[in-house]
VOKEPA-391329 format. One record per residue (C-alpha): chain; residue in one letter; x, y, z; residue number from 0. Coordinates in Angstrom, 2 decimals, always signed. Layout:
<node><mol>A</mol><type>A</type><px>X</px><py>Y</py><pz>Z</pz><seq>NUM</seq></node>
...
This chain:
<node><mol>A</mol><type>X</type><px>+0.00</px><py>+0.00</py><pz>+0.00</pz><seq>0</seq></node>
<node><mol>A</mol><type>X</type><px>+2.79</px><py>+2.46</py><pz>+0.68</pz><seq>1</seq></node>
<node><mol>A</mol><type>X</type><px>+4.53</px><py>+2.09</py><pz>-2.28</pz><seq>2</seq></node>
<node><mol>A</mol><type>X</type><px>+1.28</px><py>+2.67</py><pz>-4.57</pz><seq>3</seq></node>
<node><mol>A</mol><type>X</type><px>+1.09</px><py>+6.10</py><pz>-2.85</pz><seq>4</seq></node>
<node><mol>A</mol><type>X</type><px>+4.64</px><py>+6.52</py><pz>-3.51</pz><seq>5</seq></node>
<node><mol>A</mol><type>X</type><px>+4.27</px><py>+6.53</py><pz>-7.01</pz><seq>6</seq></node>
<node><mol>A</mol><type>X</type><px>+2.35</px><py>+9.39</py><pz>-7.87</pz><seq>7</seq></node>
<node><mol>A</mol><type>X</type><px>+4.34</px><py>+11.60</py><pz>-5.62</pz><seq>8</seq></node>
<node><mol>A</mol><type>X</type><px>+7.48</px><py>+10.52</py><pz>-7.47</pz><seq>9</seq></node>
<node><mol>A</mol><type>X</type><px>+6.19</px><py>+11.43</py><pz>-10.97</pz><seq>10</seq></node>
<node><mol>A</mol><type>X</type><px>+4.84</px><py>+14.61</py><pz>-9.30</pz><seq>11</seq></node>
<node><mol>A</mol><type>X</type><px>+8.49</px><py>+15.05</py><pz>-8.53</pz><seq>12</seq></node>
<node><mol>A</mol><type>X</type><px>+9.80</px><py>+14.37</py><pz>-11.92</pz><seq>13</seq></node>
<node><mol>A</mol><type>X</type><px>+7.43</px><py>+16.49</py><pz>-13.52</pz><seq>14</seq></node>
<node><mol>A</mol><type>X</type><px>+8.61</px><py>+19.39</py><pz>-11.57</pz><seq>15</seq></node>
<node><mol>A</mol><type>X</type><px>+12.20</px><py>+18.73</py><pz>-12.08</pz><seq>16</seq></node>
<node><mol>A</mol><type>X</type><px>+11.47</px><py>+18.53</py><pz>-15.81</pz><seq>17</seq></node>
<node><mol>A</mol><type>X</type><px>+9.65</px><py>+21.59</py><pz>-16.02</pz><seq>18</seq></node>
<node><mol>A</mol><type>X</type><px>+12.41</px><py>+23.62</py><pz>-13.87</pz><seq>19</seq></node>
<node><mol>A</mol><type>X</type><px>+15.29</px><py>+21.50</py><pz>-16.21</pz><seq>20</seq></node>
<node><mol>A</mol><type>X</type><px>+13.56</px><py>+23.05</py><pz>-19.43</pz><seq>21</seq></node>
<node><mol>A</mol><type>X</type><px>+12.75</px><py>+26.32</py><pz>-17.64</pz><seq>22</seq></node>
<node><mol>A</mol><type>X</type><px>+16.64</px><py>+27.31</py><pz>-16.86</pz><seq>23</seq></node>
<node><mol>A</mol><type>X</type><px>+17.28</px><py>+26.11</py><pz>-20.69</pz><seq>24</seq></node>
<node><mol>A</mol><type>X</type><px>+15.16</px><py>+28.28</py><pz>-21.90</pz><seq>25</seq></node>
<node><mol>A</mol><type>X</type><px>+15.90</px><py>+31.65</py><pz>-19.33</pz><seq>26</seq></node>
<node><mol>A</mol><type>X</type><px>+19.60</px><py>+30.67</py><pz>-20.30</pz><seq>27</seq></node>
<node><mol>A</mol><type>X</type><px>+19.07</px><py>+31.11</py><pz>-23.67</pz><seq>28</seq></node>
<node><mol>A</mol><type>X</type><px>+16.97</px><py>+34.11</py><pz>-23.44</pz><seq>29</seq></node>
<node><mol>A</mol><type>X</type><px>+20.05</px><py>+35.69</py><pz>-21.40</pz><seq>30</seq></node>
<node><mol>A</mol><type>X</type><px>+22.69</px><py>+34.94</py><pz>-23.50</pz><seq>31</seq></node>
<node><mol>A</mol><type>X</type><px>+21.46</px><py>+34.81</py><pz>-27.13</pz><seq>32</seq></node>
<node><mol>A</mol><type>X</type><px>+23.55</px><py>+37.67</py><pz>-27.85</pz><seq>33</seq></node>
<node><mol>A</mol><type>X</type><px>+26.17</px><py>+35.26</py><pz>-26.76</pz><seq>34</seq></node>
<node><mol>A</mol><type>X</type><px>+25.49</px><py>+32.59</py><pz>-29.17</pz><seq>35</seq></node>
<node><mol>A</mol><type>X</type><px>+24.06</px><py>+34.13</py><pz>-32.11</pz><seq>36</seq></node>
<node><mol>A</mol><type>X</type><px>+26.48</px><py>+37.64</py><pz>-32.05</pz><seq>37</seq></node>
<node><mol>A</mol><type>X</type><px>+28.09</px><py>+36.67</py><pz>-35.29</pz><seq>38</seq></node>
<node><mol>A</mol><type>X</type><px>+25.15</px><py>+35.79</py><pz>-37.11</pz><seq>39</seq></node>
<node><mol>A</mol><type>X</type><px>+23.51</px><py>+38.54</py><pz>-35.90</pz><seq>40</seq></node>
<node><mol>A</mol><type>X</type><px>+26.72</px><py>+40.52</py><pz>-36.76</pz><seq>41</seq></node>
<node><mol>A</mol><type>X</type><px>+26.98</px><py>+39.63</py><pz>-40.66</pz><seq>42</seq></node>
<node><mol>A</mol><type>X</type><px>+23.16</px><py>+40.00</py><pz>-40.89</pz><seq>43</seq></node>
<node><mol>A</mol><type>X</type><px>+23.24</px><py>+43.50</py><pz>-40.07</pz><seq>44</seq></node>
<node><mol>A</mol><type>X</type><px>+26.78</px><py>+44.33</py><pz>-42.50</pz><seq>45</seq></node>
<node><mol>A</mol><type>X</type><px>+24.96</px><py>+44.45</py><pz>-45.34</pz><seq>46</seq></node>
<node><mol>A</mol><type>X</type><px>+22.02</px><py>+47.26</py><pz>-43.53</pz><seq>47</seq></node>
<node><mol>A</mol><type>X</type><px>+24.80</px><py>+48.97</py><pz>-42.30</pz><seq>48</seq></node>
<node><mol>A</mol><type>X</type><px>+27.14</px><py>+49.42</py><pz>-45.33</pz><seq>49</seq></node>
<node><mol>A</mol><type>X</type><px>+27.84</px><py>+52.33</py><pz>-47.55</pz><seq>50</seq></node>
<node><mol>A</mol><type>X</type><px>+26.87</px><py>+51.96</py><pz>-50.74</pz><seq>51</seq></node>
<node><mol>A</mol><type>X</type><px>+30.08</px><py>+51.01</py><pz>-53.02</pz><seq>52</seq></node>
<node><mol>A</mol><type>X</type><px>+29.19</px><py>+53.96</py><pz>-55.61</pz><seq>53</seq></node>
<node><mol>A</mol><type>X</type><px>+29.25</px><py>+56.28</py><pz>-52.69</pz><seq>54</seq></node>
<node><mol>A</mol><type>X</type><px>+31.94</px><py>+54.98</py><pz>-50.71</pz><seq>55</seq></node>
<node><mol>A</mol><type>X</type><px>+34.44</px><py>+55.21</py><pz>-54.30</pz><seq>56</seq></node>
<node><mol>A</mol><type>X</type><px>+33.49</px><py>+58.76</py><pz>-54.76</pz><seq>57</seq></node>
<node><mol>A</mol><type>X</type><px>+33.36</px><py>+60.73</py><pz>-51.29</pz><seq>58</seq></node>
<node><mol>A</mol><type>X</type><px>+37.12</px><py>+60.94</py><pz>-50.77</pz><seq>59</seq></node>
<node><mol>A</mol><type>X</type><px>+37.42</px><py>+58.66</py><pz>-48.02</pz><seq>60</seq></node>
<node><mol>A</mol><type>X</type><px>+39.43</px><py>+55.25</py><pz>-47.68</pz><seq>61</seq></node>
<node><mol>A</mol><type>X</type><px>+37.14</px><py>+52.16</py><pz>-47.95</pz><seq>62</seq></node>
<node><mol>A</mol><type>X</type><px>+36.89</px><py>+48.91</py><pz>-46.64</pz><seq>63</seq></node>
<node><mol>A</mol><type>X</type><px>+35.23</px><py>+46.71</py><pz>-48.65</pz><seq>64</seq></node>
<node><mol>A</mol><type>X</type><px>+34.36</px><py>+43.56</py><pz>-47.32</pz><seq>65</seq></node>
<node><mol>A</mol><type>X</type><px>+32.88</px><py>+40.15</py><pz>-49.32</pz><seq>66</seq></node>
<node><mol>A</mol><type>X</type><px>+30.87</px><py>+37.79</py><pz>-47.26</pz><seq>67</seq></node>
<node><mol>A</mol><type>X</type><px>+28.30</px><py>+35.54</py><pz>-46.83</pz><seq>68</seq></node>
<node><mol>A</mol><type>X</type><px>+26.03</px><py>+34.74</py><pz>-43.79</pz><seq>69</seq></node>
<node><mol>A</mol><type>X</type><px>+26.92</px><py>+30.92</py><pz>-44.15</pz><seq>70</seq></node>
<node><mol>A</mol><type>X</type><px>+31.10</px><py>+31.03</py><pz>-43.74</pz><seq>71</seq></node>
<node><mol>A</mol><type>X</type><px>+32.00</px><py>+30.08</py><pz>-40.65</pz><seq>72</seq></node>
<node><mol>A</mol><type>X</type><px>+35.02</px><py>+32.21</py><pz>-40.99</pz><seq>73</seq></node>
<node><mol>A</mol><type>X</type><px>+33.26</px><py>+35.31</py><pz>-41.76</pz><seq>74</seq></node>
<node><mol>A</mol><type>X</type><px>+31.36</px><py>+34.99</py><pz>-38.67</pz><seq>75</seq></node>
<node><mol>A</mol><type>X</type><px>+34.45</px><py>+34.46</py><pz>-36.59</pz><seq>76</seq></node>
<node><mol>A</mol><type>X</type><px>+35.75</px><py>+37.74</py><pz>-37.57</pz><seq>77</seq></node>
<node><mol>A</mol><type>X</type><px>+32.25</px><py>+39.43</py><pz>-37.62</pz><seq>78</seq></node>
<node><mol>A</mol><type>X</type><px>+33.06</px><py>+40.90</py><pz>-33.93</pz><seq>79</seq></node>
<node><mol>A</mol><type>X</type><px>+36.71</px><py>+41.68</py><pz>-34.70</pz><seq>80</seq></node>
<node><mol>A</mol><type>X</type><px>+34.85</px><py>+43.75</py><pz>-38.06</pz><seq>81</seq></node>
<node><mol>A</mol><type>X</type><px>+32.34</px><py>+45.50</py><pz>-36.16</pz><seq>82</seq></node>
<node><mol>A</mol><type>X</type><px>+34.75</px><py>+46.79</py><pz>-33.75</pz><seq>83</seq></node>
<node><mol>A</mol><type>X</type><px>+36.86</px><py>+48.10</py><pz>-36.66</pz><seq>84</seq></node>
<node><mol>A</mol><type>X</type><px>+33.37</px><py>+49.65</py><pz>-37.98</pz><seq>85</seq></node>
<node><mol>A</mol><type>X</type><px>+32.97</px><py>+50.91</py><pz>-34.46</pz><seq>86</seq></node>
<node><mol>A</mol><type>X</type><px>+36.68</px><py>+52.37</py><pz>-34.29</pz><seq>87</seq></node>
<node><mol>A</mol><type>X</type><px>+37.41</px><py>+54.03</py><pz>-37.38</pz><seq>88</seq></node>
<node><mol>A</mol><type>X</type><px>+33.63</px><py>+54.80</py><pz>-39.20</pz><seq>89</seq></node>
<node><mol>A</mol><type>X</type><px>+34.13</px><py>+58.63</py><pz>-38.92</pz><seq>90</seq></node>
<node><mol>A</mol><type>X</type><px>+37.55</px><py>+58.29</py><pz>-40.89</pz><seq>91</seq></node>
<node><mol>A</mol><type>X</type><px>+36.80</px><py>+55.36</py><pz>-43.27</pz><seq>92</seq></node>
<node><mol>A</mol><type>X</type><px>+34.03</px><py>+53.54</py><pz>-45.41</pz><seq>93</seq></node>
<node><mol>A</mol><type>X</type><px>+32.79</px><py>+50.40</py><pz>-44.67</pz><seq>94</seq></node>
<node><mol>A</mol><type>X</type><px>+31.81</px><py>+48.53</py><pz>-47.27</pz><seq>95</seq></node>
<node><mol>A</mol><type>X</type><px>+29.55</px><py>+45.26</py><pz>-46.80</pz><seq>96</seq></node>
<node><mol>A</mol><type>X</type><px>+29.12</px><py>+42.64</py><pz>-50.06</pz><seq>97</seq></node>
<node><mol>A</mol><type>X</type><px>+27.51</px><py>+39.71</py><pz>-49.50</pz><seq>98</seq></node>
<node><mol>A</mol><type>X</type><px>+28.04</px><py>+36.97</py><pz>-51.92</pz><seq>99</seq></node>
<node><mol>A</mol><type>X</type><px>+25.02</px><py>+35.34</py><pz>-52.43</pz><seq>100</seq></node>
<node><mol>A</mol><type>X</type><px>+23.38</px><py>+38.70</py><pz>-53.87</pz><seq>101</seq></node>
<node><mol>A</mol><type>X</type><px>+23.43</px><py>+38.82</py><pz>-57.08</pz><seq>102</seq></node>
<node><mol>A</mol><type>X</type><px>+23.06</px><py>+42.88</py><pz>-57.50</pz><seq>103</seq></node>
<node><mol>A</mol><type>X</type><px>+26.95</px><py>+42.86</py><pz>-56.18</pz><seq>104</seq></node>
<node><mol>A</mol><type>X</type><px>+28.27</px><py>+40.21</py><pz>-59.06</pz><seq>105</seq></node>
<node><mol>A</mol><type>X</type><px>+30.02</px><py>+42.90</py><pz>-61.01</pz><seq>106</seq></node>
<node><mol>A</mol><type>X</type><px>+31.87</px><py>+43.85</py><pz>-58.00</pz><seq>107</seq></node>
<node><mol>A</mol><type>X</type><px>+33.14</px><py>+40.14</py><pz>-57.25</pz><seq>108</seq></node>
<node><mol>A</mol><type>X</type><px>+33.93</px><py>+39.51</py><pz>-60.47</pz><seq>109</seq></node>
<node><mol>A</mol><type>X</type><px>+35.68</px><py>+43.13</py><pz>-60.65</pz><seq>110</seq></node>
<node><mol>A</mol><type>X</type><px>+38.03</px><py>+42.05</py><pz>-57.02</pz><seq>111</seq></node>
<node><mol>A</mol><type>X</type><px>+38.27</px><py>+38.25</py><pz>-58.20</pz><seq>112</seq></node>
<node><mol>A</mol><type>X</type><px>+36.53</px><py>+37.12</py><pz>-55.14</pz><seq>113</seq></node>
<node><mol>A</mol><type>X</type><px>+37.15</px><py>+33.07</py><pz>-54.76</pz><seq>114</seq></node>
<node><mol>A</mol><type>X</type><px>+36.92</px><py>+33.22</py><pz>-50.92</pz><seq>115</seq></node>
<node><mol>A</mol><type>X</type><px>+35.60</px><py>+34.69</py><pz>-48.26</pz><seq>116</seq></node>
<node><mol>A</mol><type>X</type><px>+36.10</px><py>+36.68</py><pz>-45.91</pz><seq>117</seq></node>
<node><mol>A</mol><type>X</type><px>+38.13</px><py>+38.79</py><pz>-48.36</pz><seq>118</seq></node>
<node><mol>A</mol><type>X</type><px>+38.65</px><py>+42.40</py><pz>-47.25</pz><seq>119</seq></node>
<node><mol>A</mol><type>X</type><px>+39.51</px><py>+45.17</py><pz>-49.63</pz><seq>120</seq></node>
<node><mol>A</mol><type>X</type><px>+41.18</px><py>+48.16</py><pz>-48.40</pz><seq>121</seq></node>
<node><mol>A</mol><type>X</type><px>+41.36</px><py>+51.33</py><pz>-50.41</pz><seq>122</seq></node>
<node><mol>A</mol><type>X</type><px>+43.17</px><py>+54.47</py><pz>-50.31</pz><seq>123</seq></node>
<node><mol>A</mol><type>X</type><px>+41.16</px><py>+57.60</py><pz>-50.21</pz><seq>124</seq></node>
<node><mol>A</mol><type>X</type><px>+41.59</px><py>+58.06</py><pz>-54.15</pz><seq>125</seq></node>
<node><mol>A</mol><type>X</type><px>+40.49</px><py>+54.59</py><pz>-54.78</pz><seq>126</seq></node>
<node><mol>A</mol><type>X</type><px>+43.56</px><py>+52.86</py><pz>-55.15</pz><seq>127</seq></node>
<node><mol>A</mol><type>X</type><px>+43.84</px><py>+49.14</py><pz>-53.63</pz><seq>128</seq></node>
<node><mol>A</mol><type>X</type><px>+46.25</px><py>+49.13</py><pz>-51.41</pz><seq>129</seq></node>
<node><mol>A</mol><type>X</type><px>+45.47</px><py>+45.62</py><pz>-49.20</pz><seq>130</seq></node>
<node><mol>A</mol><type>X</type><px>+43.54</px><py>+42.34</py><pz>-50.15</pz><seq>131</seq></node>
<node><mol>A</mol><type>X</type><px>+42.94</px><py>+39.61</py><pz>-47.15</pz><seq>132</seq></node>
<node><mol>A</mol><type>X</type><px>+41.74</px><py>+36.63</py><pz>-47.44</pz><seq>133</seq></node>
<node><mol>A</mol><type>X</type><px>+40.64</px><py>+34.46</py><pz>-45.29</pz><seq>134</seq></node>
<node><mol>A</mol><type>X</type><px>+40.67</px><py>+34.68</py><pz>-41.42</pz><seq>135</seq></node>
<node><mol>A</mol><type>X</type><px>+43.32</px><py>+36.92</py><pz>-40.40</pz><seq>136</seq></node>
<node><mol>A</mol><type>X</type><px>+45.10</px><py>+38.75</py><pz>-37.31</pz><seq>137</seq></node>
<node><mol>A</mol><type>X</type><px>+43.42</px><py>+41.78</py><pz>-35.75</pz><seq>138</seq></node>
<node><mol>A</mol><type>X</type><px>+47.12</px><py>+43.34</py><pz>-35.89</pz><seq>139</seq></node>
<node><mol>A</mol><type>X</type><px>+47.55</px><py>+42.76</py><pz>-39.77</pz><seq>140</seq></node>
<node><mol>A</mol><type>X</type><px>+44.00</px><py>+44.33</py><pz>-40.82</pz><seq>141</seq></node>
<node><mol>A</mol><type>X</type><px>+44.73</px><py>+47.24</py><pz>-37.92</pz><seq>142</seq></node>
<node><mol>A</mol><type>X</type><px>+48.37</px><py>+48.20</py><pz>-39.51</pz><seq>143</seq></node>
<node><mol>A</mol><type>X</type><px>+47.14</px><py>+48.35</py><pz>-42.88</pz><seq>144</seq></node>
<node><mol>A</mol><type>X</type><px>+43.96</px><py>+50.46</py><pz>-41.69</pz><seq>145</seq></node>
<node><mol>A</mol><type>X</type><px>+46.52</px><py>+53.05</py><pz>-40.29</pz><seq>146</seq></node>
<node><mol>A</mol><type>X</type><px>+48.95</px><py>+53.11</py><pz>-43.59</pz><seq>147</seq></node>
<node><mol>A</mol><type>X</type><px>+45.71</px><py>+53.73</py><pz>-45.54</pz><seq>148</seq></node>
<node><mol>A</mol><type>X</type><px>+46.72</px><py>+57.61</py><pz>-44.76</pz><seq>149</seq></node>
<node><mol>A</mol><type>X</type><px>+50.33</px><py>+56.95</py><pz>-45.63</pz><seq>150</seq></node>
<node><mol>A</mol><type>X</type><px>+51.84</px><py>+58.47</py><pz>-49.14</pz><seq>151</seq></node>
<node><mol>A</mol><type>X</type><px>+53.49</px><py>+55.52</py><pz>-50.00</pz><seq>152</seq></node>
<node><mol>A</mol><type>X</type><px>+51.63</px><py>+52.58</py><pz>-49.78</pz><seq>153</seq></node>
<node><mol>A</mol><type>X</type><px>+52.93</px><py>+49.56</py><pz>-51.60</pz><seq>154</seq></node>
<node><mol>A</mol><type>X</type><px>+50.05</px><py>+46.43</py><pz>-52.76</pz><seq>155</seq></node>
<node><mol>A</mol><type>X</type><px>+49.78</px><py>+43.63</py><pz>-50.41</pz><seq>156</seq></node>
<node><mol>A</mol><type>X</type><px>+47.88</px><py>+40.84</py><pz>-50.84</pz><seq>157</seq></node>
<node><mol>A</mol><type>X</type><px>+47.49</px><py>+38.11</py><pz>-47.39</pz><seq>158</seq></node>
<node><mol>A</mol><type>X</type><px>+45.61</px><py>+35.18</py><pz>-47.84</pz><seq>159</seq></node>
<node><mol>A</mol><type>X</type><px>+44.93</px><py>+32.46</py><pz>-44.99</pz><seq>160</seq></node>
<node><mol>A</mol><type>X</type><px>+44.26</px><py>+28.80</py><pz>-45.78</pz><seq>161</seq></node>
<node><mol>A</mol><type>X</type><px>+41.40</px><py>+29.25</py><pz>-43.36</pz><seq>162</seq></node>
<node><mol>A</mol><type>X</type><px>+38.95</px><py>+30.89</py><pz>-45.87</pz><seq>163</seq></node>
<node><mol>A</mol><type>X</type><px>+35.26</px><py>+29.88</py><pz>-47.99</pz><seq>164</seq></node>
<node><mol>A</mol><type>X</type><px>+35.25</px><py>+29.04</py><pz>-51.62</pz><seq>165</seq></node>
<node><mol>A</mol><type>X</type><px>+32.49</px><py>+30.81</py><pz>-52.93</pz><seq>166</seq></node>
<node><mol>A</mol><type>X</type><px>+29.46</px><py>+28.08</py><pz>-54.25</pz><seq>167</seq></node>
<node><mol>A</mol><type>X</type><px>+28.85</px><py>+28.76</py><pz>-57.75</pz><seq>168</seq></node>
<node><mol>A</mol><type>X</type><px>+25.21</px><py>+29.93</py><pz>-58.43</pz><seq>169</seq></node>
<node><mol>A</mol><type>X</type><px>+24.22</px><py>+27.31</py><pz>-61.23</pz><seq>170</seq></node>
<node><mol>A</mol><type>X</type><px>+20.82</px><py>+28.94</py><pz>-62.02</pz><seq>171</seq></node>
<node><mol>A</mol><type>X</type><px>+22.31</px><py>+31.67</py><pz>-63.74</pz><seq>172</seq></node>
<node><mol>A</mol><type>X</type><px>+24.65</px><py>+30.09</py><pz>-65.41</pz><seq>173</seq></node>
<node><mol>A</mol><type>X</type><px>+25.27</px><py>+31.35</py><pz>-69.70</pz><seq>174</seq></node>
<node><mol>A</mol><type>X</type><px>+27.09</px><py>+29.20</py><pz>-71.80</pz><seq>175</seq></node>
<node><mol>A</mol><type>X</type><px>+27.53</px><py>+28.96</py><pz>-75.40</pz><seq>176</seq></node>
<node><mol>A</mol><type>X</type><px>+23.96</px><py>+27.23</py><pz>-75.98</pz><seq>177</seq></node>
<node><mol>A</mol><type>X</type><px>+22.48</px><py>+28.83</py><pz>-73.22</pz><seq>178</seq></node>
<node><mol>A</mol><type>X</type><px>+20.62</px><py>+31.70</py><pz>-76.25</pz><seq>179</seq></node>
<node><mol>A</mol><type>X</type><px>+19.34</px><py>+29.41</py><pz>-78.85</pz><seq>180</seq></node>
């Protein structure tokens, strides 16, 4: 007899530790979502926050021109390291946000030869390349190239890291030959 009145106490008791269990996931998650989806978040917003590329090529300032796409893992590693470049130097410099998988910026890729991503473009203030990176890279690298952009003399680098995205072809669009008849 006892242990039939036990029962329904202990699933009482299970229920309420399963509710609570789910409860803290969920509270957790609420908390720290900026935590776990910052970089998403992060390359989401590049492209709302970006100068347009005809602007940013005619208003006399240096540009940085960046090529991603919301799926590279690598572009969202360096999404926070990008934003706080955006948040250091905006005044002083364009930023410049392409993704990839937009069609309306294919010129432009084609124009940079963009094969992966993250690849940054940095420009001088007369529109002269001065750095490409590719791939993930050091804060220090991108930061001492940000500062020569005022320099006179500024010889063409280009850094690429083996860490990078190959761009995915878009097959739907694709023009060949027999493609018009």
């Amino acid at each position: 007899m006892q242990s039939e009145s036990r029962e329904p106490i202990l699933k009482t008791n299970l229920k309420i530790m399963l509710v609570l269990i789910i409860s803290i996931v969920i509270i957790s998650m609420l908390l720290f979502k900026n935590l776990f989806f910052k970089s998403t978040y992060l390359l989401k917003s590049f492209g709302e926050l970006s100068v347009d590329p005809e602007v940013a090529f005619t208003n006399n300032k240096p540009t940085f021109l960046e090529f991603y796409a919301e799926w590279c893992e690598v572009c969202k590693e360096m999404a926070p390291q990008v934003s706080a470049f955006k948040d250091e130097y905006e005044k002083d410099i364009n930023f410049v946000f392409l993704n990839v998988d937009n069609q309306k910026w294919a010129n432009y890729i084609q124009k940079f030869a963009v094969n992966g991503i993250p690849q940054v473009n940095l420009f001088d203030k007369k529109g002269n390349l001065i750095s490409t990176f590719i791939g993930k890279q050091d804060e220090m690298k991108i930061r001492k190239s940000i500062n020569n952009l005022e320099k006179e003399e500024k010889p063409y680098e280009e850094i690429i890291n083996a860490e990078f995205s190959t761009i995915q072809e878009n097959k739907n669009n694709e023009i060949n030959p027999r493609s018009h008849g």
